[in-house]
N, C-alpha and C positions, 0 to 999 in steps of 0.2 A: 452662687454668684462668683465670677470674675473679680479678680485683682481688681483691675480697673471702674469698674462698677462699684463696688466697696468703697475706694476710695473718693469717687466721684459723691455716692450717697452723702457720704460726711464733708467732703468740700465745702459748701457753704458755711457751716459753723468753724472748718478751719480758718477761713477766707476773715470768717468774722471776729475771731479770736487773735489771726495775725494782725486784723488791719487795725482793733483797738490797741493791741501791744505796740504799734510801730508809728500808726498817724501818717503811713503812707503808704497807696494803692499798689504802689510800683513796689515797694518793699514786699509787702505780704502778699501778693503775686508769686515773686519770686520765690519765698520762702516756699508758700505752699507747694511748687512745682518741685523744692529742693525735698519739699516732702514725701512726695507720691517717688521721687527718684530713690529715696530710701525704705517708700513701702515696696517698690516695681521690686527691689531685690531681697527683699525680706521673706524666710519662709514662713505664710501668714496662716498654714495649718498649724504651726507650735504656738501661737497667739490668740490668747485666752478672751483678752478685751480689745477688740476693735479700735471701739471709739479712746480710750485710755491711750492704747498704743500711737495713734496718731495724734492726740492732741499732745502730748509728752512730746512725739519729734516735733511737731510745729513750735511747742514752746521755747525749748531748746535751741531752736535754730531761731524763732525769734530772736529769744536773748541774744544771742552771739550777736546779732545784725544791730539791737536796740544799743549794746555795750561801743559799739563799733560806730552807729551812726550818734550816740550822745557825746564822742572824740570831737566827729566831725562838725557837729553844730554850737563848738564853741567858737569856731572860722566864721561861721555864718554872717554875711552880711546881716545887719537889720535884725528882727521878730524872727524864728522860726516857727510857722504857723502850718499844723499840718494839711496834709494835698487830701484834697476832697475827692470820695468814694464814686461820687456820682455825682454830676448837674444834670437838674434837669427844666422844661419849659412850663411844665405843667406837673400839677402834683400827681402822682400815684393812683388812681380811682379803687383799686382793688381793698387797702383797710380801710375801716371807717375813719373817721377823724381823731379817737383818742387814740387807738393803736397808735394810727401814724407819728403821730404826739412823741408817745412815748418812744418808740424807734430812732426819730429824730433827736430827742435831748439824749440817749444813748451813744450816740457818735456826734453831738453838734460840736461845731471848732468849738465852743468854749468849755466842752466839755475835755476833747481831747485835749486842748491846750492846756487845762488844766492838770489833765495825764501827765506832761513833761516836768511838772515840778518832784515825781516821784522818782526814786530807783530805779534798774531794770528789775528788779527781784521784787520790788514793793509792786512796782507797778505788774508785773505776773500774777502774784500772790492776791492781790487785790481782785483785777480782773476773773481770776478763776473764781473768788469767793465769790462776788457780786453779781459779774454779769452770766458766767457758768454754772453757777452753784454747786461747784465743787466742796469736797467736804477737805477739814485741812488734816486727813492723813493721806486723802490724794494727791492734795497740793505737797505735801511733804516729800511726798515718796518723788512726786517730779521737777521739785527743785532740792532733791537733796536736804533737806534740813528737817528735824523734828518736828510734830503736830503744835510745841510749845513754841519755837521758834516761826514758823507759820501764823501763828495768831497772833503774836508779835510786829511780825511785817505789815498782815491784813489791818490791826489796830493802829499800829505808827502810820499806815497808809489814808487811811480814814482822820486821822487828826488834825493831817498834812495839808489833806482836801477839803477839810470841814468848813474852814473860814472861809476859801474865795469857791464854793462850789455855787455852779449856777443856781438860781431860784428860779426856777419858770414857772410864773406864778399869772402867766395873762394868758389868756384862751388862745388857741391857734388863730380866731377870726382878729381879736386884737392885736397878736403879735403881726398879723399883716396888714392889718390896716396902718400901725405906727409906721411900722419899713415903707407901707407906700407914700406915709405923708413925709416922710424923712425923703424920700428919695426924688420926691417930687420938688422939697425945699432946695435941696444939693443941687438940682441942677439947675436951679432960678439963682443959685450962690445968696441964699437971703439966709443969712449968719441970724437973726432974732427967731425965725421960726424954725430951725433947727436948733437953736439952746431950749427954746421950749418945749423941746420933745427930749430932750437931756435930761439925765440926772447932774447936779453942779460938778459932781467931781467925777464924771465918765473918762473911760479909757479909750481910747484908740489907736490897734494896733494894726499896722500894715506889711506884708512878705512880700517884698522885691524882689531878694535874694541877692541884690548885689546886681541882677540882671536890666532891672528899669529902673524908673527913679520911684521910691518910695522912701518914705520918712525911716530912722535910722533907730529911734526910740519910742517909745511908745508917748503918744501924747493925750497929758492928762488933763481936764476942768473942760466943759461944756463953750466956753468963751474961746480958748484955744481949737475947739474942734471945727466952731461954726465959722471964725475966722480962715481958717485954714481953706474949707469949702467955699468961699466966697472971695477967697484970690483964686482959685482954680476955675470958678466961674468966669470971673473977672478975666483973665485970661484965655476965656474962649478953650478952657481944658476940660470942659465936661462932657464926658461922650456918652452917647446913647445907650438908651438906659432901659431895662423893665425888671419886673417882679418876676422869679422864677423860684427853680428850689435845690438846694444844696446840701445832701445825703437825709432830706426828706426835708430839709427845715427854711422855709423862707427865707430869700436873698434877693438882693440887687445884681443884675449879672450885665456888665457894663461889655459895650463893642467896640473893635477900633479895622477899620479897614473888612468887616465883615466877621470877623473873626473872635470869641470872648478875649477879653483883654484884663479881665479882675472879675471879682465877685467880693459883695459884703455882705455877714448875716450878725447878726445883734444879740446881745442879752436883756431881756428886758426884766424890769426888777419895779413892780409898783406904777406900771401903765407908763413908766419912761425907762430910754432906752441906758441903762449901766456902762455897756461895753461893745466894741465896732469890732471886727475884724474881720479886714480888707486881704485878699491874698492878688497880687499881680505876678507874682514871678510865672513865668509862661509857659517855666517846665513843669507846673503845677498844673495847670489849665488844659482839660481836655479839649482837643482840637474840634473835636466832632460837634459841637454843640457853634452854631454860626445862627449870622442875622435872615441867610436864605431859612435856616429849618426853624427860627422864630418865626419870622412872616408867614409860613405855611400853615402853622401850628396856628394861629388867631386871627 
């Protein structure tokens, strides 16, 4: 085989391994292009291991980018919530329904948001161990640090996530049926039957980016959330709405002028929903996805 071929084979799990380390499409895009730019010049006859060799540069070149973008997101207007892999209208047909499941709590926003409370090193070490199954004298030998030092990160890494890690503990039929009954209260703006799809002290977080208006902190307690949706009713602010899916995981994917304007997808913790998050910012929002190729679609 071909250079190009080679590295093409392994793309996808580059693709996949960038886009967990970064929480952004655009990011690990790039990276992986910067990668294949340093496979295109590599002589790949003196290179023992393939796939070793390119996950190393992608990681590495993650890192740099992860070190560089956790600078810039202390600027960040508002939540930085990372930009979604994929929207889509309709789910996937191709896995069955646990696959999908589990695909989706792999990359879901609250999984990845969760990601950002770690290191760039934590959060590599980690990913390699967990979602790669990398062993930690691979992980060593590609971040530089000893097999001891490595089980260190992976374990600090794991302790860090322990307490706010999702629990997706309600069947995919459940988790869509609550987003439809939520989504359907939000835009009636009926504040009592969206607290009763709450947990008391739920969070909700929104990514503007400084570009639209969204809320500025995260807002906490079931009473706070339902009020909020019921001035934006109230105001004739709720725009058109349906059920879609967001890097395989149930969402609300809202239009404004034809065009996606936000998406919400949820945590749900005990048949009520824990945690909301909202992304608007617009540079996040894939264009391609409009209320023409909904309507076609159903």
């Amino acid at each position: 085989m071909n250079a190009e071929t080679i590295f093409q084979n392994h793309r996808p799990r580059l693709l996949a391994l960038a886009y967990r380390l970064l929480g952004s499409r655009v990011d690990a895009e790039d990276i992986v292009q910067d990668a294949w730019l340093r496979w295109a010049s590599a002589d790949i006859s003196a290179i023992r291991d393939v796939e070793a060799w390119l996950v190393t540069a992608t990681t590495r070149l993650g890192l740099d980018r992860l070190r560089a973008a956790k600078r810039e997101r202390q600027h960040y207007v508002g939540p930085w919530l990372p930009e979604p892999w994929q929207v889509d209208l309709e789910a996937d047909p191709a896995p069955g329904p646990a696959q999908a499941h589990a695909i989706a709590d792999e990359v879901s926003m609250a999984f990845l948001t969760l990601l950002e409370q770690l290191g760039p090193e934590e959060r590599a070490a980690f990913l390699l161990k967990e979602a790669f199954d990398h062993d930690y004298r691979q992980i060593g030998d590609l971040l530089g640090h000893s097999e001891a030092n490595c089980r260190q990160l992976v374990r600090r890494a794991k302790q860090r996530l322990q307490t706010g890690a999702p629990r997706f503990n309600a069947t995919p039929a459940q988790h869509q049926q609550l987003l439809q009954r939520f989504m359907e209260a939000a835009q009636r703006g009926d504040s009592p039957a969206i607290q009763a799809l709450l947990h008391a002290n739920a969070v909700a977080l929104s990514d503007g980016g400084g570009v639209v208006t969204a809320a500025i902190r995260p807002l906490h307690g079931a009473e706070r959330i339902g009020r909020l949706y019921w001035a934006i009713a109230r105001r004739g602010g709720a725009l058109p709405a349906r059920l879609g899916y967001v890097n395989g995981e149930p969402a609300i994917l809202r239009f404004a002028n034809g065009k996606l304007a936000s998406f919400t997808t949820i945590e749900v913790v005990d048949g009520r929903i824990a945690a909301m998050y909202s992304v608007l910012n617009p540079e996040k929002l894939p264009a391609l996805v409009t209320t023409d190729v909904a309507s076609a679609s159903l």
